[in-house]
Structures are given as C-alpha cells and as structure tokens.
C-alpha positions in Angstrom: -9.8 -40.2 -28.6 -11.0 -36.8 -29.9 -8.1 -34.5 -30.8 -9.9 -30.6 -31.4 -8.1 -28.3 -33.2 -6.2 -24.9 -31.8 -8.5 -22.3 -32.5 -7.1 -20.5 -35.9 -6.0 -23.5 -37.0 -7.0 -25.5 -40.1 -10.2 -28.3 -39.1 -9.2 -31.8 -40.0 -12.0 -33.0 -42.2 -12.8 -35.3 -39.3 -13.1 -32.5 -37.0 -15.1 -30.4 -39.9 -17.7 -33.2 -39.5 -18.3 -32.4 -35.8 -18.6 -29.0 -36.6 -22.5 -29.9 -35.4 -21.4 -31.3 -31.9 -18.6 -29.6 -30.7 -18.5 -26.2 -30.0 -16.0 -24.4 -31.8 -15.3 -20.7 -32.7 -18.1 -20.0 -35.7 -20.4 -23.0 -35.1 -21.8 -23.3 -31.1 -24.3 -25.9 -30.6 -27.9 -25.1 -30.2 -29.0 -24.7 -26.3 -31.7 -27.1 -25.1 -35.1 -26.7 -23.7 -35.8 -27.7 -19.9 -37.7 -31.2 -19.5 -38.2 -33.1 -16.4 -34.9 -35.5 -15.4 -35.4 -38.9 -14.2 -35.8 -40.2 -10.9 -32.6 -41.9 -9.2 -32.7 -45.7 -8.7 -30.9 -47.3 -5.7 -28.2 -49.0 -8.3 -25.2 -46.7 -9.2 -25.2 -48.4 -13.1 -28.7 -47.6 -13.3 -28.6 -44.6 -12.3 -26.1 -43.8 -14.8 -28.3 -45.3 -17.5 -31.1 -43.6 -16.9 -29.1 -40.1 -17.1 -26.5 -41.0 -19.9 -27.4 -38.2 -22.3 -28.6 -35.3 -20.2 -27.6 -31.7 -21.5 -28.0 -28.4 -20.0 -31.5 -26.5 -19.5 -32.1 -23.5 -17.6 -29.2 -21.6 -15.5 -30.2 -19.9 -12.4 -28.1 -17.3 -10.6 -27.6 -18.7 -7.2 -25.2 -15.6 -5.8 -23.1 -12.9 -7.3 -20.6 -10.4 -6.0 -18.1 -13.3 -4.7 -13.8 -12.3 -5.3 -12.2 -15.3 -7.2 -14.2 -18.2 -6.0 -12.4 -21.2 -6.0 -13.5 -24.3 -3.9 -16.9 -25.5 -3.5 -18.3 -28.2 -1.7 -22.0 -29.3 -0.4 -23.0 -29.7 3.5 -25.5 -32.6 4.1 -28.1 -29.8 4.5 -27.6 -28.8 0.8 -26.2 -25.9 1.7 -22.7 -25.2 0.3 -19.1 -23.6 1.5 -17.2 -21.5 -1.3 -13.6 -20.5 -0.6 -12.4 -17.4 -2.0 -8.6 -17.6 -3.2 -7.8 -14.0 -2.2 -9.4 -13.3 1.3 -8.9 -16.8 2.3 -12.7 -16.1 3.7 -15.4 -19.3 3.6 -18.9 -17.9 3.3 -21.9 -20.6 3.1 -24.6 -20.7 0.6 -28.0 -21.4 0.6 -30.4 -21.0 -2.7 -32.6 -17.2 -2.2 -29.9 -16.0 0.7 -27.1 -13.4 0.9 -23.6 -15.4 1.5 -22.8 -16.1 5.1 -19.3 -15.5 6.2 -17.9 -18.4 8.3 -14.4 -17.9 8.9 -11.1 -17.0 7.5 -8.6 -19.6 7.2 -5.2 -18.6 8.7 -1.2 -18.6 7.2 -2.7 -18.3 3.4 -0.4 -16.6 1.0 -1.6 -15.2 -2.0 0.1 -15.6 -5.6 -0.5 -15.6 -8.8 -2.6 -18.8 -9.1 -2.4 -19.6 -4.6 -4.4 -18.5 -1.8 -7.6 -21.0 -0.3 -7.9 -23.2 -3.0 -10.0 -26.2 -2.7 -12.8 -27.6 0.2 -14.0 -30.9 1.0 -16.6 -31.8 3.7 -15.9 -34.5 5.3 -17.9 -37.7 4.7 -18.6 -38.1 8.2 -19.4 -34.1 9.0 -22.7 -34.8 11.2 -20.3 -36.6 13.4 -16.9 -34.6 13.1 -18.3 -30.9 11.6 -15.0 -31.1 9.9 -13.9 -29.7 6.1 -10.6 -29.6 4.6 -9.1 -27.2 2.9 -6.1 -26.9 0.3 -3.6 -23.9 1.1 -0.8 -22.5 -0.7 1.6 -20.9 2.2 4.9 -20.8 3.3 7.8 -22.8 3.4 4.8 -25.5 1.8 1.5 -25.9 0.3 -0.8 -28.1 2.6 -4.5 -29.4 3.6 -5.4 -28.5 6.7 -8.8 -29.8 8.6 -11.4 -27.5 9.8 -13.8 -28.3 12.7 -16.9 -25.9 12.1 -19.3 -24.7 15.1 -22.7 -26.3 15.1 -24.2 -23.3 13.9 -21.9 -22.7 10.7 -21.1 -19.1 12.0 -17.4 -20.0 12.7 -14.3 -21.6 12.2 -11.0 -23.3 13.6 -8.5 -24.9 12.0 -8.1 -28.0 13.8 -4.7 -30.3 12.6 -2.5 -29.8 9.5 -3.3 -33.2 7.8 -0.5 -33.2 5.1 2.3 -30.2 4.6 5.7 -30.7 2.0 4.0 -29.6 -1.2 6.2 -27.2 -2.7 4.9 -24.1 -3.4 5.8 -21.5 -6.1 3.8 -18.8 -7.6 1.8 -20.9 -10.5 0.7 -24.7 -10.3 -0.5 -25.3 -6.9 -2.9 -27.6 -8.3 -5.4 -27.7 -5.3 -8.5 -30.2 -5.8 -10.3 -32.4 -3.1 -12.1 -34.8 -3.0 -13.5 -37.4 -1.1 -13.7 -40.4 -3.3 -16.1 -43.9 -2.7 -13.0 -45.2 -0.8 -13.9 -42.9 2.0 -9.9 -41.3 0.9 -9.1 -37.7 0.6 -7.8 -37.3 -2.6 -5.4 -34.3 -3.8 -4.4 -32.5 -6.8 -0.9 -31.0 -7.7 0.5 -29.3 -9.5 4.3 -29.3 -10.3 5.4 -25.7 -9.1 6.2 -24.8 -12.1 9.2 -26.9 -12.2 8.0 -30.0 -14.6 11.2 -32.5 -13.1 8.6 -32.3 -10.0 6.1 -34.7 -11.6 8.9 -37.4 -12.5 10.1 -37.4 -8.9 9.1 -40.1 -6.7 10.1 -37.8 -3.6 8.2 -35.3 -4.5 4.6 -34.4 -3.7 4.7 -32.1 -6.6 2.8 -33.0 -10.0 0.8 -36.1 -8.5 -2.6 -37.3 -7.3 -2.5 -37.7 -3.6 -4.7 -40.1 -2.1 -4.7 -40.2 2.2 -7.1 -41.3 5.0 -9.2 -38.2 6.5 -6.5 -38.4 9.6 -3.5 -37.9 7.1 -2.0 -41.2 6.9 -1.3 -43.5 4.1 -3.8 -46.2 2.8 -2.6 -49.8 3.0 -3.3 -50.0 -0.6 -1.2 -47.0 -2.0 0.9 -48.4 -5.2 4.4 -46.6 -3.4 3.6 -46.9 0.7 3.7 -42.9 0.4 0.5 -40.7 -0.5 1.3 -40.7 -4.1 -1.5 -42.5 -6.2 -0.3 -41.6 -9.3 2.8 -39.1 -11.3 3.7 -37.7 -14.0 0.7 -34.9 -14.0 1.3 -31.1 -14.8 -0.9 -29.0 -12.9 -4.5 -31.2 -11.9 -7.1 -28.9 -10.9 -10.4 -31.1 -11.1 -10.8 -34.9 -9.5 -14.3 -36.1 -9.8 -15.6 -40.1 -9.4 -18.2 -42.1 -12.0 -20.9 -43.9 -10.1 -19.1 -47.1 -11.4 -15.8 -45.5 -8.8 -13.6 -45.2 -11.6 -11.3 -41.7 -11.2 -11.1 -38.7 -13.6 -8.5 -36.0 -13.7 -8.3 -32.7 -15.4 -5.1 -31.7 -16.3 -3.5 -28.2 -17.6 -1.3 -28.8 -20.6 1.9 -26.7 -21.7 0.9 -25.6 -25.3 -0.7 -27.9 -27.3 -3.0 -30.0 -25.2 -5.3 -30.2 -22.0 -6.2 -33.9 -20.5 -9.2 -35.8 -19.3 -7.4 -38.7 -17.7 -8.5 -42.0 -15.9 -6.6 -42.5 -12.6 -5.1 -46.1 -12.1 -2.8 -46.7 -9.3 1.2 -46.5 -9.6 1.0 -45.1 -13.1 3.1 -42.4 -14.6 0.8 -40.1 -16.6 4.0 -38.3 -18.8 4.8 -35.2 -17.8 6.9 -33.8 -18.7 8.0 -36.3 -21.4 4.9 -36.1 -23.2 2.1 -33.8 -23.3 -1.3 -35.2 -24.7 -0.9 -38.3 -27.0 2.3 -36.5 -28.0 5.3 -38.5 -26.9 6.0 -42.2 -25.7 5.5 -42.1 -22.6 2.9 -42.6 -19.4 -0.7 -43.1 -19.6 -3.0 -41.7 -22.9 -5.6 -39.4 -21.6 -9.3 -40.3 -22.8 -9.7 -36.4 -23.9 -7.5 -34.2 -25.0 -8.6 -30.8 -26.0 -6.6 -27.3 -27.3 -5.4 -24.8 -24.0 -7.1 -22.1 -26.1 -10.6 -24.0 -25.8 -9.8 -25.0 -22.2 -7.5 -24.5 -19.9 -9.4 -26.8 -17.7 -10.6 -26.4 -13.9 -13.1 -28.5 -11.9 -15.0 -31.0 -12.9 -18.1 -33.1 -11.9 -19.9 -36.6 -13.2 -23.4 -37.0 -14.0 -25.3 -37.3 -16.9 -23.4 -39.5 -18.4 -20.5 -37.6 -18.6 -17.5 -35.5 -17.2 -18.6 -31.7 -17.2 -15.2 -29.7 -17.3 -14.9 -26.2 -16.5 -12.9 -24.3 -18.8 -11.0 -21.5 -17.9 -8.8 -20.2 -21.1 -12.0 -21.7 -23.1 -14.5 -20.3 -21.2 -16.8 -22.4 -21.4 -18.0 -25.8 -20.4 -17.6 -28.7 -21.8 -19.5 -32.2 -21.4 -17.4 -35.0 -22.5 -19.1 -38.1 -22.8 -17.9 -41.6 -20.7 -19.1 -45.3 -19.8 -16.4 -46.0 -17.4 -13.1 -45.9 -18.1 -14.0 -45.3 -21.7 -14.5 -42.2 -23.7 -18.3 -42.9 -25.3 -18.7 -40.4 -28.0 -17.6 -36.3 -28.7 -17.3 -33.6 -26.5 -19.9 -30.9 -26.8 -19.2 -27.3 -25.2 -21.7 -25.3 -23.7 -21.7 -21.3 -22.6 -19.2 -20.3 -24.9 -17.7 -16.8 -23.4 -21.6 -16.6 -22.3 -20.2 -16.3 -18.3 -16.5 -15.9 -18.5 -14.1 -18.5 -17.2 -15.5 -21.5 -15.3 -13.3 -22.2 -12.2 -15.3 -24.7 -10.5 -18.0 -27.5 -11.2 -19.7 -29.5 -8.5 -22.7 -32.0 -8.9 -25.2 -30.2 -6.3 -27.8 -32.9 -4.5 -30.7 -31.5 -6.7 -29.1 -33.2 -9.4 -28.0 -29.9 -11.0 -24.7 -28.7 -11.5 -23.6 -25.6 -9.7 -20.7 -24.1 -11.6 -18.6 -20.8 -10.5 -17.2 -18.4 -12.0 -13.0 -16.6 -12.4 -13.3 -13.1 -13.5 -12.1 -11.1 -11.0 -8.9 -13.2 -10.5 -7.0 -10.6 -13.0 -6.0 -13.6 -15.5 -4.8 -12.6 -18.5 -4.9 -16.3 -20.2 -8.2 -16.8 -21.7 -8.8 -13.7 -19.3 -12.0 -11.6 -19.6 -13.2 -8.3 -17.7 -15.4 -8.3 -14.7 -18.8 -7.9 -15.9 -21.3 -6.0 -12.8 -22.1 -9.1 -10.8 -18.9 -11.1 -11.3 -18.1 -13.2 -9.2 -20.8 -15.8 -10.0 -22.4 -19.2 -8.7 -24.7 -20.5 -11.3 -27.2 -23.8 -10.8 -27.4 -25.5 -14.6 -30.2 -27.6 -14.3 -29.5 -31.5 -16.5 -32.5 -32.6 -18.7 -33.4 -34.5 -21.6 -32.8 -32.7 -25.0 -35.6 -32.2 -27.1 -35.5 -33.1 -30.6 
C-alpha cells in the first residue's frame, strides 16, 4: 500500500524517496521515448509478462471538439462509440475521420455530474448490434440496451435492462463493463446520500453485476444484482488478463481507492474511507482527491491506468493480480486537463478522453481551443 500525500502537505520521508517515481507537484517524472511493444501470445499470463512494465510514448490526437465526453467503448471493427453527458448524442469514431453522429438516446436528464454516462458493446454485437448505455433520468437512474442499424448511422433503444438506481444530482456512478464472465457489470454511486452504500436494498453505492438480458447470475453472493457494497461513487471497472476485478472509487476528503472486487464484500463506506477506519475491504491504492479524483480506468501493461479528474493526470499503478506490485507513477500532469475516460483500444494503445468543458470547478480547468479531446497514448518499453 502506497499512501501519497495531499498536495501542500508535508512528504513522509518514505514518500520523499519516491519523489523520482511518483509524480508529485515540483518533481514529474521524465517522459519516455517510443520503442516497438511486444507481440501478444495466445496465453493471458504471458501476455501480461511480456508487457509488465510498459510506459507511455507518443500521444496522438484522435478527435477534438467533442462536449463532455463521457463513455467510450470499441466496435469489433476498431472503431469506437463516445457518449456525450450533455446532448445525450453517440457519435462513432474512426482514426483520420470527422465524428459520426449515431443517435440520441431518449429520457436523459442532465445534472451536475448525470446525463449519458457510460457505453458497453455487447460481446456478442455481430449477432445482436446491441450497446448499453448508463442513464441518469427520472424517477431512476438505469441501463438501457441499444440495437444499432447495420450501417451505424442510427439508433433505437430497444429494452430497459435494469431501472431503481436512485438518482440525485452528484454520484451517479455510471461504469460498464463487460467482464470475462460474459456479465454486465455496473458502477454506483451513492446519490449523495452515503447510508446508500450500507443498504442491502439499495442499488445505490455498489458494483452491479447482471446477464446482458437483465437478470441475475446464479452465482451472485446476495441472489440480487449486487456483487459488492460499501462503495462511494465507482466510476472506472476494468478486468486483469488473469479476470481479477478493479474499481476506482471517489473518496470524501482524504483518499481515492484502487480496489479488488471479491464477491459479497463490504468495501466501508461510509464507515471508513481509505485504510482509515475498521471496516470493509483495504483498497490496494489509495491516492489524495487533490492528485485524483479518479475516473475510468483500463489494464494493460502491467498495470491499472487511472484517469484522474481533480489530478489531472494519469496515473499507472502497478499490479500482478490481486496484488499491488510496486509505486504509482503519474503521467500528463495538467498537460491535457482532466482525464474522464480510459479504455485499452485493440492496437494495444490506450485511448484516453478528456473533461473540460463539463464546467467542474473541482480540480476544474478552462476549455483550451480544441477541448473536448480523444487522445491514443501509445504503451512501449522505456528506454534507459
């Protein structure tokens, strides 16, 4: 565990040391050249071996001009679907083209932090041409499935697979993702009303984990769609090639959370926040809200890549498994803004979007000409 310190604060000695690693205000880490990346093997594990230690090289600009980007999610072509929170518009994007517009999803109500949150293709979209979608509405948040035209020039929404969320102004939450399982999985957040996580009848503060059809798996810990309590606000859900589960996690004050998702388990809020407090589950990060403030996030490399809104920034925090395997390293500082989104793009680069035109005043920074951004961060080898 790698506690960093609030900016302004007084460094530990510890975290003096790391000075050279971690990205911290006064001492950012040096960016590396571009090399070529290693081939992919047919095993998971040695895939992962064979990346553990890849770093960022060159950033491309893949599209600018979007308004508060939110979800993002990659068609089997390679081409991808970006929801934007405030028109509740999908456009499709393809690397050297203009953003299509596909379709506006229907009964979206905008807040402070709601609109069209997250998308997920479906793993079977050849078949079904289907992607879900996370909504913040009225009287209740849902996901909803969308069945696409064959062309990708429109859009229908086809079933509402699970409503009941509660809804507020701040902490819709609003992740998917499909995990290895072949299970949509779901991010909550607590509506800004923390008794929400602690509440086994509530959808509110949980991981959600349902078949594509809406209905429960067998293997849920409570025979309901919760997989796990006890969260704040999660707004990134990502899966090691091993299938074990990560979690970002907005904290109150005084810490953000990497956290490994087990079944039936109570992650603390709002009795504890961090490692602070006695109870639930420990995360295997915690970092400062003013470095993070943490969005999406994506695996590869050998590491969970968070997006980091109040931080702006993003960080790579290193993992075997279930494990934290060494110190967090932050990329980009304030170099783009505030990183809403991360998502491992079939290239093996990470597309990553961009949240300044979303008028956020925590860890908030002006629209620069250009903004809103998605940016392709190729992975390579760091030279020495």
């Amino acid at each position: 565990m790698l506690l960093i310190s609030r900016t302004g604060h007084r460094l530990s000695a510890v975290a003096a040391l790391l000075c050279v690693t971690v990205s911290l205000p006064g001492c950012a880490p040096p960016e590396p050249r571009e090399t070529a990346a290693p081939r992919q093997t047919a095993s998971p594990r040695a895939a992962q071996d064979l990346t553990r230690g890849l770093v960022p090289g060159e950033v491309t600009e893949i599209v600018r001009g979007l308004t508060m980007p939110w979800g993002l999610t990659f068609l089997p072509d390679g081409s991808a679907l970006v929801s934007e929170r405030s028109s509740a518009r999908i456009l499709r994007i393809r690397q050297g083209g203009d953003p299509e517009p596909i379709g506006t999803v229907p009964g979206v109500e905008v807040s402070a932090e709601g609109g069209l949150l997250g998308l997920a293709v479906s793993p079977s979209f050849g078949e079904d041409r289907t992607v879900y979608a996370y909504v913040s509405a009225s009287p209740t948040n849902r996901v909803v499935a969308l069945r696409l035209d064959p062309r990708l020039r429109s859009l229908r929404q086809d079933r509402v697979v699970l409503d009941g969320i509660e809804t507020a102004d701040r902490h819709h939450g609003g992740r998917l993702r499909f995990g290895p399982d072949g299970n949509l999985w779901i991010g909550t957040g607590d509506a800004f009303s923390p008794g929400n996580a602690a509440d086994d009848a509530s959808l509110n503060g949980k991981i959600l984990r349902i078949r594509p059809d809406g209905s429960v798996p067998p293997d849920n810990p409570s025979g309901t769609a919760v997989y796990s309590s006890g969260h704040r606000n999660v707004q990134g859900i990502a899966f090691g090639p091993d299938g074990t589960a990560y979690a970002s996690e907005l904290g109150h004050r005084t810490w953000d959370e990497l956290n490994v998702l087990r079944p039936g388990r109570d992650y603390g809020w709002p009795e504890s926040e961090g490692r602070d407090g006695s109870h639930g589950e420990r995360p295997i990060f915690t970092v400062h809200p003013d470095d993070a403030s943490p969005s999406g996030i994506a695996v590869a490399g050998g590491a969970v890549w968070m997006g980091a809104l109040g931080g702006q920034r993003l960080w790579r925090l290193p993992v075997d498994g279930p494990r934290a395997d060494g110190d967090p390293v932050a990329y980009f500082v304030q170099r783009y803004g505030r990183i809403r989104t991360v998502e491992p793009a079939p290239d093996g680069s990470l597309w990553i979007t961009t949240s300044n035109t979303d008028g956020a005043t925590w860890g908030g920074t002006a629209a620069r000409p250009g903004d809103d951004r998605i940016l392709r961060v190729a992975l390579v080898r760091p030279t020495s």
